[in-house]
N, C-alpha and C positions, 0 to 999 in steps of 0.2 A: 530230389535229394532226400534220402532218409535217415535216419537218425546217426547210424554209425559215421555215413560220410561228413554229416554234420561237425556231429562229434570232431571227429580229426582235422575239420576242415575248420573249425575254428583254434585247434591245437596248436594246427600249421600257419595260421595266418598270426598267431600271435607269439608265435615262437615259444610257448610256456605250456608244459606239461602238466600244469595246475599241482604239487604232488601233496600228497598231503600231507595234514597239519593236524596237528593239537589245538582245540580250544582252550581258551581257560577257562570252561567248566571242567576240563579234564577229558572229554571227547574228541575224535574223530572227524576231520571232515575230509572224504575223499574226494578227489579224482573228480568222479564222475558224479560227486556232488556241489561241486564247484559249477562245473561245466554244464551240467542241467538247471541249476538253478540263474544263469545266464540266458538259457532258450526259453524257460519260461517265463523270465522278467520281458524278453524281445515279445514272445506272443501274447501277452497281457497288454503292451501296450500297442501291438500290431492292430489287436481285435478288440479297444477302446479306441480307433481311430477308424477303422475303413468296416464301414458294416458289408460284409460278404456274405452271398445268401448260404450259405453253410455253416453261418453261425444263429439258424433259423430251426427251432426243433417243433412238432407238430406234435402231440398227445391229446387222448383221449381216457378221462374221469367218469366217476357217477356221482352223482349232486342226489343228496340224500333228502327227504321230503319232509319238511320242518326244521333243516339243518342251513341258515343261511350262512353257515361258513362252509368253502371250498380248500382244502389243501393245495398250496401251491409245488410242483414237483423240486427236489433235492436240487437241481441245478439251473432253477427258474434265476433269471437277473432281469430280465424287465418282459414288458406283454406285447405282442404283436396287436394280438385280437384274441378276444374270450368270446364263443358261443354257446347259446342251450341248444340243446335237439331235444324234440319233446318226440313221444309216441310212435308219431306219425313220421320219422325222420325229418320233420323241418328246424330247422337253423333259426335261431334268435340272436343275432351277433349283440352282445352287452354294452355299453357306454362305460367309458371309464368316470368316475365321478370320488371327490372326497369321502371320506366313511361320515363326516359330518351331513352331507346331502342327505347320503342314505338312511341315516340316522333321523334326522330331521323329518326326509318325505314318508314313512314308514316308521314311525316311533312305536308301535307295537308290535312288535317282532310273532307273535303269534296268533293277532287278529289279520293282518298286513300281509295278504300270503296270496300267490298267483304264481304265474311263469317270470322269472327276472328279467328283469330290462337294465339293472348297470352295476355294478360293479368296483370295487377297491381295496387298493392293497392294505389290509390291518393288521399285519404284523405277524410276530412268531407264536404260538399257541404255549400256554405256560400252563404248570401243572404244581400250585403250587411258586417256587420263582425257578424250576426248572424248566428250561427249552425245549419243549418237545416236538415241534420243528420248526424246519429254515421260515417257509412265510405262510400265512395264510389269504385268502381274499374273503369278505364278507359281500354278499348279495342282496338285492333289493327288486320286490321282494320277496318277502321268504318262501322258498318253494313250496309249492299246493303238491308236490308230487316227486317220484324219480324221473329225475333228468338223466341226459349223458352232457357232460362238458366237452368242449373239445379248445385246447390251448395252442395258440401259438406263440411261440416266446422265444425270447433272445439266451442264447445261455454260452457258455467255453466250451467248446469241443475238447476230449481227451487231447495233452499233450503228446508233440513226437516222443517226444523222453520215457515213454510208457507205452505208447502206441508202437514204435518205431518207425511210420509212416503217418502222413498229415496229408490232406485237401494243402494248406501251405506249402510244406515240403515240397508238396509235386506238382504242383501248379505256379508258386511263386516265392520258389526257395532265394532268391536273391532278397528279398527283405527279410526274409528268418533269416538269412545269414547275417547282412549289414545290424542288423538289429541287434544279433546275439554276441559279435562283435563290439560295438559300443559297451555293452552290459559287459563284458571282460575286460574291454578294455581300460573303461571306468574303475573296475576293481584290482588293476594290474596296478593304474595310478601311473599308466603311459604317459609317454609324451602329447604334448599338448597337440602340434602339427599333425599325430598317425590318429589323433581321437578325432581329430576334425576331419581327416580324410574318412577315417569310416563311418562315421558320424552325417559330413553329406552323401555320404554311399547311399546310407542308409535314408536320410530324407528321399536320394530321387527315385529310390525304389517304391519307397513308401507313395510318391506323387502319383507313379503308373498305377498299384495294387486299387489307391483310389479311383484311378482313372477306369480301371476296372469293375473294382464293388462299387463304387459311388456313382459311377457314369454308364458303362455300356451294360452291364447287368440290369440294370433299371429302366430300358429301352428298348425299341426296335426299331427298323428300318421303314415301318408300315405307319405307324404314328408321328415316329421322330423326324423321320428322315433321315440320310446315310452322311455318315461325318464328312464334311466337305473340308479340306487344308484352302486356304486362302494361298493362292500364285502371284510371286512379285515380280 
């Protein structure tokens, strides 16, 4: 399902063409910002519940030598694994640890200096009391040299509403739909009995998508063994 058929297909199921409205700030809110803003509240909470490995981004940094802080990328929301690659292309996978550890184990930032071995998230980089980015990590300890970082992290994939196609949409548009469905229909201020039907629509979609990222993504038939149904 992509975006347009979405679109209409929650138009249709809810019988309201959303039309627009006046704020009272004096603005606009259209249409299709009604209706977007319903698919984006569904896949926010779709993708705070079922970790799917497409919500998995891979990047590669250079870790500057004497610099123990690392820029985290613009749409970093938690860490998979952080490694160093030195020279020789070998891999140092980091330890996650409190900034107070590293603090603590490595209290002289510019005697305290080697290949790193762990790692923590220290916050946004200030300039001043300007933000000058999303997050930073600080290392431990301080690097003797140029590294390459390489990150893997959890992040939001582009929405359909901008994308006009999603990994969701086309793989498991029944829970972007039940989901974006409840979000409308919440805002409609429907009947209680149609909110609860899409409402568990939407849970038992939600139970397979799990059954999917949570369960057979994270498996195989060589390890696990192949799902067996118990016969009554």
């Amino acid at each position: 399902m992509n975006y347009t058929q979405l679109f209409d297909t929650i138009q249709s199921y809810t019988e309201n063409n959303f039309p627009d409205f006046t704020l009272a700030s004096g603005g606009i809110e259209t249409t299709t910002e009604q209706v977007n803003r319903f698919i984006e509240q569904a896949e926010l909470r779709i993708y705070n519940t079922v970790q799917f490995p497409f919500l998995r981004k891979n990047m590669t940094g250079n870790i500057q030598s004497g610099n123990k802080y690392l820029q985290a990328p613009n749409d970093y929301l938690a860490t998979y694994s952080l490694a160093v690659i030195d020279a020789s292309g070998n891999y140092e996978y980091l330890l996650n640890k409190d900034v107070n550890y590293i603090r603590q184990a490595y209290p002289n930032p510019t005697t305290d200096v080697g290949i790193p071995k762990y790692y923590a998230l220290f916050g946004p980089a200030l300039s001043g009391p300007t933000i000058t980015t999303e997050l930073t990590f600080i290392l431990g300890p301080t690097p003797d040299a140029a590294y390459t970082a390489e990150l893997h992290f959890y992040y939001y994939p582009e929405s359909i509403t901008t994308a006009g196609t999603s990994w969701l949409g086309d793989n498991f548009d029944t829970v972007l739909l039940y989901g974006s469905l409840v979000e409308a229909y919440t805002y409609m201020k429907g009947e209680a009995d149609m909110l609860a039907l899409y409402d568990g629509k939407y849970k038992e979609a939600l139970a397979q998508a799990k059954r999917l990222g949570d369960g057979m993504e994270r498996q195989d038939a060589y390890r696990s063994g192949q799902y067996r149904q118990a016969v009554t």
